[in-house]
C-alpha positions in Angstrom: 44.7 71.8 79.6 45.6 71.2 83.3 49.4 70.7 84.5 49.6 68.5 87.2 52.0 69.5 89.5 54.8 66.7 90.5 54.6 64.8 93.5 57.3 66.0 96.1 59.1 63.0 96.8 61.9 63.4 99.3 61.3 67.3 98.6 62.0 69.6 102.0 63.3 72.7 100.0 60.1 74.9 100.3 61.6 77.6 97.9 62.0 74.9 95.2 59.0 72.8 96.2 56.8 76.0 95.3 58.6 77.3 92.4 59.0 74.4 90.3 55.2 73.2 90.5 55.1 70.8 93.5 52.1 69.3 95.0 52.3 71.3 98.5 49.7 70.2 101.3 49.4 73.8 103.2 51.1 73.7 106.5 51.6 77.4 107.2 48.8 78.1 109.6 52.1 76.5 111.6 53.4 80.3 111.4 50.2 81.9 112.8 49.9 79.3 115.8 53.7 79.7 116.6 53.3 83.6 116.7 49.5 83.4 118.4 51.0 80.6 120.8 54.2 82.2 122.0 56.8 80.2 123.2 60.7 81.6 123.1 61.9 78.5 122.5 59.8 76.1 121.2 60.4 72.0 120.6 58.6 69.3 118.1 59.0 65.8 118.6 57.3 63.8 116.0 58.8 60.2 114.0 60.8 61.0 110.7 59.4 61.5 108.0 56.4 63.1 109.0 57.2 66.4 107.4 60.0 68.2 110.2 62.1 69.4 107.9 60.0 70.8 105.0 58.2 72.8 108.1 61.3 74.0 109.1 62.2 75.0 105.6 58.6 77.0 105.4 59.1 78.9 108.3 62.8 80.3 107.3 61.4 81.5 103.7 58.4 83.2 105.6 60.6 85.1 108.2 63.8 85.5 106.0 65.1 88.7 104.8 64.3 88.9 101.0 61.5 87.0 101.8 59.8 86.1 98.0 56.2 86.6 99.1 54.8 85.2 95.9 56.1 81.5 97.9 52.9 82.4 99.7 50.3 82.7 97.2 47.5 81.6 97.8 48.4 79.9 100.9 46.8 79.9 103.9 48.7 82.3 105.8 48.4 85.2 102.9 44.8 85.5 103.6 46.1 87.4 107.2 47.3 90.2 105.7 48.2 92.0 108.3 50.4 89.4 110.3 52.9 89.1 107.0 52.8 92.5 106.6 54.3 92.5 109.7 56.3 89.5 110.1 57.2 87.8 106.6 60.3 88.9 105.4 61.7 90.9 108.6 63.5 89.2 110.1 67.0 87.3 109.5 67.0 83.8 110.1 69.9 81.2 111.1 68.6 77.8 109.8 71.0 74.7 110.5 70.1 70.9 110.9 72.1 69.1 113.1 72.7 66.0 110.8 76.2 66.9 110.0 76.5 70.6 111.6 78.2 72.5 114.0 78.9 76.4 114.8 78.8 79.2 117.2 74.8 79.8 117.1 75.2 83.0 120.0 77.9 84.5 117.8 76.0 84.1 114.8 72.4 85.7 116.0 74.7 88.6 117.9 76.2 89.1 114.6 73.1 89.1 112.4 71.2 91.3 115.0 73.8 93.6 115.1 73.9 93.8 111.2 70.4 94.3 110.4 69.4 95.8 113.6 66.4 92.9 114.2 66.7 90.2 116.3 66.9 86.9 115.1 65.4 83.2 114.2 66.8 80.4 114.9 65.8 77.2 113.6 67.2 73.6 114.5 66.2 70.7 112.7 67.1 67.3 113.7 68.1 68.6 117.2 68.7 64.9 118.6 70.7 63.5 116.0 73.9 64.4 117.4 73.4 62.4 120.6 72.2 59.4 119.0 75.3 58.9 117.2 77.7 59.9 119.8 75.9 57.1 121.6 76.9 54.7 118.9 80.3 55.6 119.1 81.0 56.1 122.2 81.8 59.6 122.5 78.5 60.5 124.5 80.1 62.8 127.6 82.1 65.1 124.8 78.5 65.8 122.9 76.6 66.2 125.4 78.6 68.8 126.8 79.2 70.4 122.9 75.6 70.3 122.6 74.5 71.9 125.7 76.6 74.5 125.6 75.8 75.6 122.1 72.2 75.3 123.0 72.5 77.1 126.3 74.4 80.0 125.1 72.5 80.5 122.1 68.8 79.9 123.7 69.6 81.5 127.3 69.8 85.3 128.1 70.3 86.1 124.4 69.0 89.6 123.6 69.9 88.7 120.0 67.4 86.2 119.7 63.3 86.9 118.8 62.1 83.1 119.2 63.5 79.2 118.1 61.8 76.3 117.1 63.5 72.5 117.2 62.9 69.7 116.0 63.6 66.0 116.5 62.3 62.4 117.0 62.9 62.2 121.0 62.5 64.3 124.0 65.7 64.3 126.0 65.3 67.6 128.1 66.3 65.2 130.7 69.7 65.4 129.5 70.2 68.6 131.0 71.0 70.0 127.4 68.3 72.8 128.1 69.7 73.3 131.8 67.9 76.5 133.3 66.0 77.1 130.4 62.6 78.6 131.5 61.7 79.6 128.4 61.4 76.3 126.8 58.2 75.4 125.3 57.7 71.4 124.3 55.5 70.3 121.8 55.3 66.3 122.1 53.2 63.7 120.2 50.5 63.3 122.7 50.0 67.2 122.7 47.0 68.8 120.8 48.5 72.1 120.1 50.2 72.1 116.7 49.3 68.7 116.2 47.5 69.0 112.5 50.3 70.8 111.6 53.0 67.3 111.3 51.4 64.5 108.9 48.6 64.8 106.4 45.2 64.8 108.2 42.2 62.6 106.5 40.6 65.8 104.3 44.5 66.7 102.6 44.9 63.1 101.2 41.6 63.5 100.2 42.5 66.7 98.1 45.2 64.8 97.1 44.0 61.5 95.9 40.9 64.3 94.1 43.9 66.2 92.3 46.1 63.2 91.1 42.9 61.4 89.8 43.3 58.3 92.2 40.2 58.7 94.5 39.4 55.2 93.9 42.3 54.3 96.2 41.7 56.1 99.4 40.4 53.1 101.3 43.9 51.2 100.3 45.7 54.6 101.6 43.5 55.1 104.6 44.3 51.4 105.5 48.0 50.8 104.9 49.0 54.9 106.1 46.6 56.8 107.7 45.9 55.4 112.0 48.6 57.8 113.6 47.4 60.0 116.8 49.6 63.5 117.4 47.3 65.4 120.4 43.8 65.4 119.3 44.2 64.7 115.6 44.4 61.6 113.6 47.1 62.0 110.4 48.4 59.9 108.0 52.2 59.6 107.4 53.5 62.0 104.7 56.3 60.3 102.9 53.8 56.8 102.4 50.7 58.5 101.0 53.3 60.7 98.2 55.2 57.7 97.4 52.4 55.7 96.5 50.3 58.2 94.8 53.8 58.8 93.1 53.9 54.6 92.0 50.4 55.0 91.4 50.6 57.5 88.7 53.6 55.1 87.1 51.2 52.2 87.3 47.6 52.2 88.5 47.2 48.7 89.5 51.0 49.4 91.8 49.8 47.8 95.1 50.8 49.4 98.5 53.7 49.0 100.0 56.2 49.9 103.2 58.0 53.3 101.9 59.1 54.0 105.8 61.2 51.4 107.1 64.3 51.9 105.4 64.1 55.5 105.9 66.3 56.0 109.0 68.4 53.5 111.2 67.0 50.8 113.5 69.7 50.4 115.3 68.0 51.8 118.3 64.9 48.9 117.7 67.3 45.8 116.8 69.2 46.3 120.2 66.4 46.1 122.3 65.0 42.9 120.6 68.5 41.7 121.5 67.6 42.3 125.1 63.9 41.1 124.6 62.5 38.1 126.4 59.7 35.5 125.2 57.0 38.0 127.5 58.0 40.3 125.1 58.1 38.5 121.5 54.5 37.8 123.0 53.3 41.3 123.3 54.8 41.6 119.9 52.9 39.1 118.5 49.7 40.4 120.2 49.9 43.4 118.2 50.8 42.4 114.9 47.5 40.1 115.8 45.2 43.9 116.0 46.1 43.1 119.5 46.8 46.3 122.5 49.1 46.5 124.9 48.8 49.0 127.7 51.8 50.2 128.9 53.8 52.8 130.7 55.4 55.6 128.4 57.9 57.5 129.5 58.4 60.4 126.8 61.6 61.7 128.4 63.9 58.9 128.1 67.5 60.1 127.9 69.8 58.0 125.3 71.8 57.5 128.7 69.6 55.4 130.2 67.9 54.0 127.1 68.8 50.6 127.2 68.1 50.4 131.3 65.1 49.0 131.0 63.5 46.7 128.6 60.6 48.3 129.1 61.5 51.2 127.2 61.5 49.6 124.3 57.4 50.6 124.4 58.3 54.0 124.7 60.7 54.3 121.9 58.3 52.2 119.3 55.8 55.0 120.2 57.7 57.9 119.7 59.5 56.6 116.6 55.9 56.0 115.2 56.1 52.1 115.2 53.4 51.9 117.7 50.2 54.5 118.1 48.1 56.1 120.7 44.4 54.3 120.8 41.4 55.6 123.3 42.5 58.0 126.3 45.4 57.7 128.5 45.5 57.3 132.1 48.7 59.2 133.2 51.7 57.4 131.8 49.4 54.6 130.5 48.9 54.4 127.2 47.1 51.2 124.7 49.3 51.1 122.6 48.5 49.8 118.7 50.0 49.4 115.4 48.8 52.3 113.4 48.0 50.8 109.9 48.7 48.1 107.2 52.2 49.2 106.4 53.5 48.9 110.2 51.4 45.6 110.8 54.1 43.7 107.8 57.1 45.5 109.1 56.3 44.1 112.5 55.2 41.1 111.0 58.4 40.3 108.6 61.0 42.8 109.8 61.1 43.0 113.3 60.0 39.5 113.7 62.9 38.4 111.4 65.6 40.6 113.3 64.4 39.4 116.9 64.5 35.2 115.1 68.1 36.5 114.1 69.0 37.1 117.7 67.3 33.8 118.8 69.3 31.7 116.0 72.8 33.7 116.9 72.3 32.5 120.8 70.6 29.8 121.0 70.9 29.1 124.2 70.8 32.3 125.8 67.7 32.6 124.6 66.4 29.3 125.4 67.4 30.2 129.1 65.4 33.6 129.0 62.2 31.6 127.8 62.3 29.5 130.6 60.4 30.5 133.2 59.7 34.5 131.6 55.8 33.7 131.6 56.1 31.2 134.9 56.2 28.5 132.4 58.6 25.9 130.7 59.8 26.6 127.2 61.9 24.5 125.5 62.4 25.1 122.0 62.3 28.1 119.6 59.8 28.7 116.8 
């Protein structure tokens, strides 16, 4: 008789997720494209919960000293024998997110390169995080410069160091927190290499919908989670499609609903619907409609200058995953859409909701910005 294997709900532990009988949908043809694809220094940028951190978690048990190479088994990588004979377990790795971290990164790959006589790996998860709260309490000037000297120091010139890989939810190279590196190699949302690798593509919820017994429910799935574009490949959102085959197997008749939202913060999204106008409310209302928008995204805003512009408020609903790519862009331009069911009702109830907040709060303010946004008269709120 069969053991199903659990669901890995809020699971980014790799180690654990593989040794106490996880569902795991095989992302380690990562390691082969980062090796195949050099970069020094390389940089993902994808929304949360889209798998960063259980990536991360992969690679440091692959390159790690002590490396347990049953992890692998049957994997994808462990058909190439000869790259993990060469690469898995040889190296030692310094793996920190910077949620709640801080420390001397150069001192640390000097000390381990020295020690084992191999340079090192560093891995960063959550690189942005730091800056995005400094923000929010006004301590922005004293990160920044914390953070780009860490960075620079560690990534820059260090003979200690074999290759990095970041991750976060925005590109702020802007910043000038990678000043003079030459060496760093992005990897954004609208580029096609890498791009299979965050997010479960159409044939992995397949398999996992076939394993778990629910097959009859991949049109709900495909519907309410699947409609995200990263490069050239169309992927559903990880932490969605688990959680509800997860309430699925607690009750079959559960009906779908939005796992993401509460996920992470909005602060970011609720302070630009403060600055939003009725033009804007409108575009809003287009897409919650199946409406597009085309607009200009710039996918190297700086949390500096984030609130400059109203306009950027398109560019951080894209990269946060709240809005998706549809059809080809022309530069900058992008048509912009809501990916699936489950983002249609958050816009729909909750961002709605939070910009009718604002409107109710000031009144009048508001009443003053509606007059004359669209060339025309308005002169009440609905």
């Amino acid at each position: 008789m069969r053991t199903t294997r659990k669901l890995p709900v809020g699971i980014e532990n790799f180690e654990k997720l593989r040794t106490e009988r996880f569902y795991y949908v095989d992302k380690t043809e990562l390691i082969k494209e980062l090796l195949d694809n050099w970069g020094e220094v390389n940089l993902f940028t994808r929304p949360r919960r889209f798998g960063k951190s259980l990536n991360m978690s992969m690679l440091k048990y692959f390159f790690g000293y002590g490396c347990d190479g049953s992890l692998f088994d049957g994997l994808e990588i462990a058909k190439d024998q000869e790259l993990c004979r060469e690469y898995m377990g040889k190296f030692p790795v310094i793996s920190i997110t910077l949620k709640n971290v801080g420390s001397s990164l150069l001192f640390l790959s000097e000390a381990l390169c020295k020690h084992y006589g191999q340079k090192a790996i560093l891995l960063i998860d959550e690189y942005d995080v730091p800056l995005d709260k400094a923000r929010q309490f006004g301590y922005y000037d004293e990160m920044m410069e914390l953070i780009r000297n860490l960075f620079n120091q560690a990534m820059k010139g260090n003979d200690s160091l074999y290759f990095a890989v970041m991750t976060g939810c925005l590109k702020i190279a802007k910043e000038s927190i990678f000043t003079g590196l030459n060496n760093l190699k992005v990897m954004g949302i609208t580029d096609v290499p890498f791009d299979e690798h965050f997010g479960f593509t159409d044939g992995e919820v397949r398999d996992m919908l076939k394993y778990y017994e629910i097959e009859g429910q991949y049109e709900t799935v495909k519907a309410w989670y699947d409609g995200y574009r990263f490069g050239g490949a169309d992927v559903y959102c990880p932490w969605d499609v688990i959680n509800y085959c997860a309430a699925l197997r607690e009750n079959s008749q559960e009906l779908p609903r939005a796992f993401w939202i509460n996920t992470s913060g909005n602060d970011i999204i609720r302070t630009f619907l403060k600055m939003a106008k009725n033009r804007t409310r409108k575009e809003l209302e287009e897409l919650v409609n199946g409406g597009v928008v085309t607009k200009n995204i710039n996918q190297d805003l700086t949390y500096r200058e984030l609130y400059a512009n109203i306009n950027n408020l398109w560019s951080v609903l894209f990269t946060a995953g709240y809005l998706t790519q549809r059809g080809e862009a022309d530069g900058n331009l992008y048509q912009l859409a809501i990916p699936n069911l489950e983002i249609r009702q958050i816009f729909a109830e909750q961002v709605m909701e939070w910009f009718q907040e604002e409107v109710e709060k000031e009144p009048s303010k508001y009443k003053k910005k509606m007059q004359g946004a669209d060339g025309e008269r308005t002169d009440h709120v609905s």
